[in-house]
C-alpha positions in Angstrom: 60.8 -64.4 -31.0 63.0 -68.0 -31.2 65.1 -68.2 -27.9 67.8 -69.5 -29.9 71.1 -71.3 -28.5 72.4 -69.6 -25.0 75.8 -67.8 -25.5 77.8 -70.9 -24.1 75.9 -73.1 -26.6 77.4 -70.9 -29.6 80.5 -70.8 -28.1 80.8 -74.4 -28.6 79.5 -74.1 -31.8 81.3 -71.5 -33.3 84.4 -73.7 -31.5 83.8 -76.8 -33.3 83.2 -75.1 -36.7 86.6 -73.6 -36.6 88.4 -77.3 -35.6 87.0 -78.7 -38.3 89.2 -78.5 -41.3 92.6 -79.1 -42.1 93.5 -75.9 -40.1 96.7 -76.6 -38.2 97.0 -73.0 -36.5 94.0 -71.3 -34.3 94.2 -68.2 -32.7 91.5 -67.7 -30.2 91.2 -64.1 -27.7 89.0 -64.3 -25.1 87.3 -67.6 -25.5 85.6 -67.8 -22.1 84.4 -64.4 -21.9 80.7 -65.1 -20.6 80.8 -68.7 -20.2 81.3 -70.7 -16.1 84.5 -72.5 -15.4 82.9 -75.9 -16.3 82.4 -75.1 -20.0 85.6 -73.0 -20.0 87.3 -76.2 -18.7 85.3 -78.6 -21.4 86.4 -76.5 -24.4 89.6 -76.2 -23.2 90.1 -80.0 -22.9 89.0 -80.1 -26.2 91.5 -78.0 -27.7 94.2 -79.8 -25.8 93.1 -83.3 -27.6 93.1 -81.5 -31.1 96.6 -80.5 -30.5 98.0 -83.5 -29.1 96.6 -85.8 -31.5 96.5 -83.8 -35.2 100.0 -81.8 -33.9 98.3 -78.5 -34.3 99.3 -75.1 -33.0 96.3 -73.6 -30.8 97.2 -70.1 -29.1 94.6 -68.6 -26.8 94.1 -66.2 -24.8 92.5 -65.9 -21.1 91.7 -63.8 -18.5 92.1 -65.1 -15.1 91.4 -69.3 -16.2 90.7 -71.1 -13.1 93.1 -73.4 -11.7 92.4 -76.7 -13.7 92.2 -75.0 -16.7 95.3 -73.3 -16.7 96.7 -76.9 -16.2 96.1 -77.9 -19.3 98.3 -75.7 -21.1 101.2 -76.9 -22.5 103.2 -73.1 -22.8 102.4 -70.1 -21.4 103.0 -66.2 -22.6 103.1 -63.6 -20.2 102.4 -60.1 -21.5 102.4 -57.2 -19.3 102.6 -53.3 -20.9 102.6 -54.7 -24.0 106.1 -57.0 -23.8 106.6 -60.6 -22.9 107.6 -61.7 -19.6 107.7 -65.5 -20.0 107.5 -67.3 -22.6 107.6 -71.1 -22.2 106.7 -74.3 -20.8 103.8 -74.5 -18.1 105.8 -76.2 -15.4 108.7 -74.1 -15.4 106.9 -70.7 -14.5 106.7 -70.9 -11.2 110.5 -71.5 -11.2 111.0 -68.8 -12.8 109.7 -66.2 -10.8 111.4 -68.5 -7.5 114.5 -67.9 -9.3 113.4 -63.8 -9.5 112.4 -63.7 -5.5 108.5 -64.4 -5.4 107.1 -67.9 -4.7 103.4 -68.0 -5.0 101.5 -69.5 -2.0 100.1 -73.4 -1.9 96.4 -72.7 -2.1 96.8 -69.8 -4.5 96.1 -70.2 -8.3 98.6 -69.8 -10.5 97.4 -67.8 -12.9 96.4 -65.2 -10.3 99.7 -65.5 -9.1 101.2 -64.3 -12.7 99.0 -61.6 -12.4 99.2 -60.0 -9.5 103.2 -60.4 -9.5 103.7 -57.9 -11.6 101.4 -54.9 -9.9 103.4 -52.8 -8.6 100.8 -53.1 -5.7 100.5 -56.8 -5.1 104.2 -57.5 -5.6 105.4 -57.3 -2.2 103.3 -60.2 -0.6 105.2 -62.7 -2.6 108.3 -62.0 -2.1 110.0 -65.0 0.0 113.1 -63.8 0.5 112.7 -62.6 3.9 116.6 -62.3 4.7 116.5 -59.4 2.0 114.5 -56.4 1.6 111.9 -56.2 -1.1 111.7 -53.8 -4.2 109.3 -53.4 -6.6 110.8 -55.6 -9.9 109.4 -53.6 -12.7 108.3 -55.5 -16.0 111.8 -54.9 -18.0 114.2 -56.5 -14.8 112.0 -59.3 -15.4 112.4 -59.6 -19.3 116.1 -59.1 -18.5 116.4 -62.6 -15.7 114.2 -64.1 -18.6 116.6 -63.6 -21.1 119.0 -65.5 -18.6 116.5 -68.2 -17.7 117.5 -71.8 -19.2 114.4 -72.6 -21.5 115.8 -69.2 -23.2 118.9 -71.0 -23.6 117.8 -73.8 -25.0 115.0 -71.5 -27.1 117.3 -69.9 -28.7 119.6 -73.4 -29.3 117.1 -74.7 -30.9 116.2 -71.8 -33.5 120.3 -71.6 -34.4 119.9 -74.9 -35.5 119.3 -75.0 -39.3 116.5 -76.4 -41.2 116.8 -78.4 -43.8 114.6 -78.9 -46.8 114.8 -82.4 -47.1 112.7 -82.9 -44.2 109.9 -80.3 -44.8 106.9 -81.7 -46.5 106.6 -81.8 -50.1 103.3 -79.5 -49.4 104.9 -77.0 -47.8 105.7 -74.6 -49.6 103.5 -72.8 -52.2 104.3 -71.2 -55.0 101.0 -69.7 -56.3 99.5 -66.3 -54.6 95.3 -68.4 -54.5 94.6 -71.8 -53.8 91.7 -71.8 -56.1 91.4 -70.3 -59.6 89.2 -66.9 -59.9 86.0 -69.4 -61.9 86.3 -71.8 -58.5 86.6 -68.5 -56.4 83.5 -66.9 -58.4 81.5 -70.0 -58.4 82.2 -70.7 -54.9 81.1 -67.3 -53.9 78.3 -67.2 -55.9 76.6 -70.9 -54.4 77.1 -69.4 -50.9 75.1 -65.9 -52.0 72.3 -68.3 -53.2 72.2 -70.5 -50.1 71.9 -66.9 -48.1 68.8 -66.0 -50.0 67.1 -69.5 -50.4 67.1 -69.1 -46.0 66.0 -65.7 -46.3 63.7 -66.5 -49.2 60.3 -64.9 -47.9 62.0 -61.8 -47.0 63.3 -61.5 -51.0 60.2 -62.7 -52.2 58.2 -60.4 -50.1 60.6 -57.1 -51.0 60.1 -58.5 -54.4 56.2 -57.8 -54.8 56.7 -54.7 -52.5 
């Protein structure tokens, strides 16, 4: 009959039990699913300090972020019909799609803008080329000017470039299939069964006599 935490209060939590750790890669869908555009924005700026300060890799996803939170995103990935449309930094989206005909208005959010771009029904309103007529750019003669885009270029520079293992950390690679032995697995398994049922001790003890 406990209330509990509200949904936005476990969000948080469940949030700050995952940064905590030496995890350098989180992977989080739907995040503000539920929760207003003020906590959306606080977790968000919260992720954004993790990553600038421990160098980690955070990749979420969202569904229509408001304005100020889609600002603090360092790279965005557009998907549409299951294939990526962009791919790359923040503040070179918008130039893309100039570059592809549609300019998305001043007091229009960006990340509506993305979305409604590439419906086939809300295309048309953004296009700004009003010297030429407008057809519907479908989802692959976008992938194809992206392919031509300069962060592309300079993408695909970049991976060409060899690595070398001199400068990897010493760390990083592994040459063992576990971490952990199978007695610190088993033991480490075994302490978090016994915490379970020490919190859930009356209901054991009461099955128990049952």
């Amino acid at each position: 009959m406990n209330r509990g935490i509200s949904g936005g209060e476990k969000r948080r939590l469940t949030t700050g039990e995952m940064i905590i750790g030496p995890n350098k890669a989180l992977f989080m869908d739907e995040i503000s699913t539920g929760l207003d555009s003020s906590t959306t924005f606080q977790i968000v700026t919260c992720l954004q300090q993790l990553t600038h300060i421990t160098e980690a890799t955070i990749l979420v996803s969202l569904l229509q972020p408001p304005p100020e939170t889609f600002d603090l995103f360092d790279d965005i990935i557009l998907m549409a019909e299951g294939k990526i449309v962009y791919q790359g930094p923040r503040n070179y989206v918008q130039e893309f799609f100039e570059h592809c005909g549609f300019r998305c208005p001043e007091r229009k959010g960006v990340a509506d803008f993305l979305q409604e771009v590439l419906s086939e029904k809300d295309q048309a309103q953004y296009w700004y080329r009003k010297d030429q007529p407008h057809s519907f750019v479908s989802v692959d003669n976008f992938i194809v000017a992206f392919n031509k885009f300069h962060t592309v270029q300079k993408l695909n520079e970049e991976l060409c470039t060899p690595f070398h293992k001199c400068e990897s950390h010493k760390s990083a690679l592994s040459f063992n299939i576990y971490s952990l032995g199978k007695w610190e697995l088993l033991k480490t398994c075994m302490a978090r069964e016994w915490l379970l049922i020490k919190r859930n001790s009356f209901v054991y003890v009461s099955k128990t006599l049952q």
